[in-house]
Each structure stands twice: as structure tokens, then as C-alpha cells.
Residue frames as qw, qx, qy, qz and C-alpha x, y, z in Angstrom:
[[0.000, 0.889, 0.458, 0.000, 0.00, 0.00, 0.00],
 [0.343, 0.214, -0.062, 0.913, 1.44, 3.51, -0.78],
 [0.147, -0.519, -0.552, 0.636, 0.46, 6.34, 1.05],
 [0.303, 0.825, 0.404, 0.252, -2.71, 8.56, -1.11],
 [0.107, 0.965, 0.092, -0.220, -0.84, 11.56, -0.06],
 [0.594, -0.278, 0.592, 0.468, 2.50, 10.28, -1.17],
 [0.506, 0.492, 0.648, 0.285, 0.62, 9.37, -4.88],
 [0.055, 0.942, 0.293, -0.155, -0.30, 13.06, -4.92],
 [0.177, -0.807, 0.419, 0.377, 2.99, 14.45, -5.15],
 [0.494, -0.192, 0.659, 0.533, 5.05, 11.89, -7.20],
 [0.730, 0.606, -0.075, -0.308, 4.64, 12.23, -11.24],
 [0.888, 0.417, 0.123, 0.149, 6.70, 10.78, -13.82],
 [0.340, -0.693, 0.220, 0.597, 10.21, 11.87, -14.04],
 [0.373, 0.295, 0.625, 0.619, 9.77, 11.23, -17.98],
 [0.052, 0.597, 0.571, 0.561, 6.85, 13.00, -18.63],
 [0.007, -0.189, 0.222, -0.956, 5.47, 14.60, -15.49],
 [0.606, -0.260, -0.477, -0.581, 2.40, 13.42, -15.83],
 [0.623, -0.552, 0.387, -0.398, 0.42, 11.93, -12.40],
 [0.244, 0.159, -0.954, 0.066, 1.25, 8.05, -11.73],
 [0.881, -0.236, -0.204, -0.356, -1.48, 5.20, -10.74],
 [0.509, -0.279, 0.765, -0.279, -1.30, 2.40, -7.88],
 [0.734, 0.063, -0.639, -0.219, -1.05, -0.88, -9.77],
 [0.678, -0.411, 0.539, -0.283, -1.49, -2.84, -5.84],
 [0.983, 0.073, 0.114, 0.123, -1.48, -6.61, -7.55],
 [0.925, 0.126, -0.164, 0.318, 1.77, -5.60, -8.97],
 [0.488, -0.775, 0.049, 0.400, 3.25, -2.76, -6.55],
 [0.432, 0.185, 0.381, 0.796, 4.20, -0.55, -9.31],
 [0.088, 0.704, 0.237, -0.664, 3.49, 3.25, -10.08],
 [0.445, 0.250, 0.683, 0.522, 2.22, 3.52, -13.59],
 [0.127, 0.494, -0.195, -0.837, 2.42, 6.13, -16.15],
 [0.630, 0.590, 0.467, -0.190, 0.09, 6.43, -18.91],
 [0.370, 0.903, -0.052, -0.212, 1.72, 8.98, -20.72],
 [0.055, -0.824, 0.553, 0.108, 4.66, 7.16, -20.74],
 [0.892, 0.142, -0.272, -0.333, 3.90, 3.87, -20.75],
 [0.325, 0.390, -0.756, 0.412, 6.59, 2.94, -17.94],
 [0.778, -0.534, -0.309, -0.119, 5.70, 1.05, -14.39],
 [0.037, 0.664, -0.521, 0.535, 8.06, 2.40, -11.59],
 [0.627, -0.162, -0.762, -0.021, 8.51, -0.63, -8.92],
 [0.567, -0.700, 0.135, -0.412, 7.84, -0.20, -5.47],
 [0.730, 0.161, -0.644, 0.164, 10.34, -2.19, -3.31],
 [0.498, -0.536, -0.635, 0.250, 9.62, -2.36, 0.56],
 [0.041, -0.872, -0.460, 0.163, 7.44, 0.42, 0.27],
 [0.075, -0.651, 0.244, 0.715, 9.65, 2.85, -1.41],
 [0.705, 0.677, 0.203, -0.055, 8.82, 3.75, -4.85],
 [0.471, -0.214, 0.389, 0.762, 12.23, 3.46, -7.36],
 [0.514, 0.799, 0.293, -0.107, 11.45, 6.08, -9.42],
 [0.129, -0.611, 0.564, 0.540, 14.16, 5.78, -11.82],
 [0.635, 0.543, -0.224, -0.502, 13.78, 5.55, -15.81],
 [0.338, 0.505, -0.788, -0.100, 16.30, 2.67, -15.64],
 [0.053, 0.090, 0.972, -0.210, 14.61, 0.35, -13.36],
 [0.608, 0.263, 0.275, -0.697, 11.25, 0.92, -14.77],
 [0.339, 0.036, 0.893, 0.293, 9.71, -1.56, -17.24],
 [0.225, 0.070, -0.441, -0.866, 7.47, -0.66, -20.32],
 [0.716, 0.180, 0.464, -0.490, 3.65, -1.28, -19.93],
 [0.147, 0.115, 0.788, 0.586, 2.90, -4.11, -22.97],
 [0.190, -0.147, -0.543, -0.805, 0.55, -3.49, -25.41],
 [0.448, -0.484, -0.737, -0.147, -2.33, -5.23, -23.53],
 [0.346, -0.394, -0.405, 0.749, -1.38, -3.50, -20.30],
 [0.033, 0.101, -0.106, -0.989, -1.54, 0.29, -22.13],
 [0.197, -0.352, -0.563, -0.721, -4.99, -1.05, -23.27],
 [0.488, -0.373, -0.739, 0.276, -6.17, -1.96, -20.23],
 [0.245, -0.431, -0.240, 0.834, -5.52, 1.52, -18.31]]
């Protein structure tokens, strides 16, 4: 669980743009970017290099 005012503040360091709670896979996910940012005991890694690209099905999905 991340904390809602936490969510508020972070964005994307690509884009800027806000970021979603994916809970099932504890990941902060950009739309506009199309990146998931992991979460690893409870700290979000928001770095472009340890993110992973949403797949096609994923982007449709959101």
C-alpha cells in the first residue's frame, strides 16, 4: 500500500504526468509514458532505468 498523499505528489520523471497504484503488482504507472516504476519495501524506485514498459495489452487496459 502507498500512502494517497504520497501518490499526490510523485509524477513521472519522464513526462510529469500523475502516476497510478497498480497494488497486484506494486508498481506506479504512467500512462503517458507507458513505464511502471517498482515499489520495493514500500519505497517507490522512481528511476527511468529500473522501470519496465507497460505491454501493449497492459496500455490497453488503463
Amino acid at each position: 500500500m502507498i500512502d494517497q498523499k504520497l501518490l499526490s505528489i510523485l509524477v513521472c520523471p519522464v513526462t510529469k504526468a500523475p502516476l497510478e497504484y497498480d497494488k497486484e503488482n506494486q508498481e506506479l504507472v504512467c500512462k503517458a509514458s507507458g513505464l511502471a516504476y517498482p515499489i520495493r519495501d514500500g519505497i517507490p524506485v522512481m528511476l527511468e532505468t529500473q522501470a519496465r514498459h507497460l505491454t501493449e495489452e497492459e496500455k490497453q487496459k488503463r
